[in-house]
N, C-alpha and C positions, 0 to 999 in steps of 0.2 A: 504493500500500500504506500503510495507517494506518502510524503512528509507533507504536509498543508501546514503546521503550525509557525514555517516559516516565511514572515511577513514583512513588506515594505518598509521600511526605518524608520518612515514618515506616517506612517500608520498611526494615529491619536486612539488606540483601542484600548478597553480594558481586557488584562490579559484571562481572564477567565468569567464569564458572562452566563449568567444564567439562561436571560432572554436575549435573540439577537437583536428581535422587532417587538415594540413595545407599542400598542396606539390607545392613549385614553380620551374616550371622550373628544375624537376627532372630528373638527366640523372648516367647511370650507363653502365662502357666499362669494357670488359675484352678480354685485349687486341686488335686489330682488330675489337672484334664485340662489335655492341651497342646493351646490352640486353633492355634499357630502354632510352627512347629519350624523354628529354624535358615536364615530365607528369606536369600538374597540376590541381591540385581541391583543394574546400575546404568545410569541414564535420563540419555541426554543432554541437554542444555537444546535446547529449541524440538522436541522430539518428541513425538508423541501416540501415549502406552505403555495398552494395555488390561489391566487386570487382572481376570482371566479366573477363573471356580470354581465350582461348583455351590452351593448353599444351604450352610450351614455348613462352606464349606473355608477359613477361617482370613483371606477378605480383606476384609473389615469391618475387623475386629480392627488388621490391616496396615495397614491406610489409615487409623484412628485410631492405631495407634502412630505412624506418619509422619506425621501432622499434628499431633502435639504435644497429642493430647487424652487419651492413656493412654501411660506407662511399659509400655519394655517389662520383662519380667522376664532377656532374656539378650541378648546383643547389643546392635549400635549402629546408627545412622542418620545421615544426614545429607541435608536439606533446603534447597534456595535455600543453601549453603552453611554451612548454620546445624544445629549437633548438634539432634538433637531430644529429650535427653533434659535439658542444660542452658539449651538455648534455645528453649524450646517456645512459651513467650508471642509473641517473636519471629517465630516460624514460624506463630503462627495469623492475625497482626497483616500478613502478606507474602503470605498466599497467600487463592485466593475458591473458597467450595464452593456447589456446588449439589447438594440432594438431588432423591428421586425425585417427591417431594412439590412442588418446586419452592417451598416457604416464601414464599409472596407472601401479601400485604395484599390479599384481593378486596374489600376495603368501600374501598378506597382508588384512586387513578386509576393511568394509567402513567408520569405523572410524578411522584406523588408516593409512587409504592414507590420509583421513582429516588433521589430527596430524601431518603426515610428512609435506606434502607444506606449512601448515598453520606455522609449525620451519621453514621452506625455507624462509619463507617470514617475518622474524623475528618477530611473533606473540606471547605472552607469552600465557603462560599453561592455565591462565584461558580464556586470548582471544579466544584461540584455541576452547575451549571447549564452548564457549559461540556462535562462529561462526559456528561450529557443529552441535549445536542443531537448530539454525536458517537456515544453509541449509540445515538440513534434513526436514526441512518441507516446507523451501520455494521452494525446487528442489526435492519434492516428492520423497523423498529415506525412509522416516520413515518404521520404521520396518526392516532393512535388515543393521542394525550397525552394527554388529559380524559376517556379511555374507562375506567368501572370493569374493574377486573381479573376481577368475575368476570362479565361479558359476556364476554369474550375466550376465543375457541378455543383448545385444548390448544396447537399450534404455536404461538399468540401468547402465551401463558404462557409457553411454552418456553423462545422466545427473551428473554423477556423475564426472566425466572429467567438467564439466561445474562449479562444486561447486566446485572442486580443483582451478579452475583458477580464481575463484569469490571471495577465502578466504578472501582474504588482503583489498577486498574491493576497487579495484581500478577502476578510472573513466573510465578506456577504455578497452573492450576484443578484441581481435584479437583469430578469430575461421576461422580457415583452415580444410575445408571440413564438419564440426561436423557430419555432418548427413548421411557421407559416409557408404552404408552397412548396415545402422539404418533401421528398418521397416516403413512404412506409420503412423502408428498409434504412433510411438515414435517418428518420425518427426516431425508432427500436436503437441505434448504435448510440444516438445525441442522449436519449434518456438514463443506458446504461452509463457513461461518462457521470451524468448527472447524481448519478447512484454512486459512483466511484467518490464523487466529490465531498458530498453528503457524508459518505462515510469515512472520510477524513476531517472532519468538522467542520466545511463549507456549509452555510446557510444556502438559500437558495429561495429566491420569490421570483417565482414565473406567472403569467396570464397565459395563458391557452382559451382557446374554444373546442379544442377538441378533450370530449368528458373523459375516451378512455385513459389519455392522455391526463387528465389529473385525478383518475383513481389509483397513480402510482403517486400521489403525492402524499407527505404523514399528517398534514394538516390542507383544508381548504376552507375559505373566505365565500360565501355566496353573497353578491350585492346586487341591489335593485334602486334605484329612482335612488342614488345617495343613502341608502340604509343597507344595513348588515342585517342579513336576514337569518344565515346559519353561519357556524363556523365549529370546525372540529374535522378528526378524522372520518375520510369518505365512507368506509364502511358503519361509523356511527350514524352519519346525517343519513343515508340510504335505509337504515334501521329504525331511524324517526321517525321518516315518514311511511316507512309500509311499501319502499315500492322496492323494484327490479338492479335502476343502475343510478349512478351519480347522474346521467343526464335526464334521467326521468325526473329528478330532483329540482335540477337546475328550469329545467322547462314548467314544471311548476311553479317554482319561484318567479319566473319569468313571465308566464300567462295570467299570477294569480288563482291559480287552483283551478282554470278555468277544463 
């Protein structure tokens, strides 16, 4: 099992964390509307927690007030042990996102999008190159260093969007959508990685739309219209309510029982 306890210098964390994500009482207005009402949970460290809602239920919003890129307007948070509302810099400096876009350089190879984030994330030259050669083989990219990124198939973006946000080695991912567009077979390899990770003390907050896809998660978030409607382990909430699968849950939530 890789080593994960070893982390960016610049890392402002506390070294042993109960909770990774902490939300009390989170609420977020703009203007007239409340996109997010009152959320609260809280994510143990080295679990991989889904945050679960249809188009405009309030967890975009959620997941940048917890990352320290928007105030919230009521309530409080805490991040990697770090407030996020006095120490958001901190919090964006500790943790790696990946969007659905996967934000990679295609004019550039796979090792030198490594290179770039890896100076984003103020890592020195031989850091750089030491963490390179450790996720090319712990995110199955070996062989394809000098490959432009956009020759490379969606799964090999993927993972490789996954090793940019992994550089720096920080305790918590935030991955929005990853596996959007990804084929079957490159989602089953990304989620196993995601398991690897996990089980080296990596946190992990992913959105998904695909349910079976967060019934391998240890916790999930279901929101709707800005509220938090369930939250716990999938085969708990599926046991709540009486029915078959996580999506039969979520689509409930979603219809209103309808």
């Amino acid at each position: 099992m890789p080593d994960y306890n070893r982390r960016n210098k610049d890392a402002e964390v506390s070294p042993a964390i109960e909770y990774a994500i902490e939300a009390h009482a989170l609420g977020k207005n703009f203007g007239s509307v409340q996109a997010v009402r009152e959320v609260s949970f809280q994510v143990p460290a080295g679990s991989i927690f889904g945050l679960l809602g249809p188009n405009g239920s309030g967890k975009s919003t959620t997941i940048r007030m917890l990352c320290g890129l928007m105030r919230p307007s009521t309530g409080n948070g805490r991040v990697l042990g770090l407030d996020i509302i006095t120490r958001s810099e901190a919090i964006k400096a500790s943790i790696g996102y990946m969007s659905q876009k996967f934000s990679l350089y295609e004019d550039l190879t796979v090792t030198e999008n490594l290179h770039f984030f890896g100076s984003i994330y103020g890592l020195s030259k031989p850091e750089i190159a030491r963490r390179g050669q450790e996720l090319s083989r712990e995110m199955k990219l070996e062989g394809r260093d000098n490959q432009l990124v956009s020759t490379l198939s969606g799964g090999w973006k993927q993972r490789l969007a996954l090793a940019c946000a992994f550089i720096h080695q920080p305790r918590l991912l935030v991955l929005d959508e990853p596996t959007a567009g990804v084929d079957p077979v490159s989602r089953r390899l990304f989620w196993i990685l995601l398991d690897e990770l996990a089980a080296g003390g990596v946190t992990i907050l992913v959105t998904t739309h695909y349910m079976d896809e967060a019934q391998h998660c240890h916790l999930v978030a279901l929101m709707n219209r800005g509220r938090l409607h369930a939250f716990g382990p999938p085969r708990q909430l599926i046991a709540e309510e009486g029915l078959d699968s996580l999506e039969d849950v979520f689509i409930k939530m979603a219809t209103g029982g309808e």
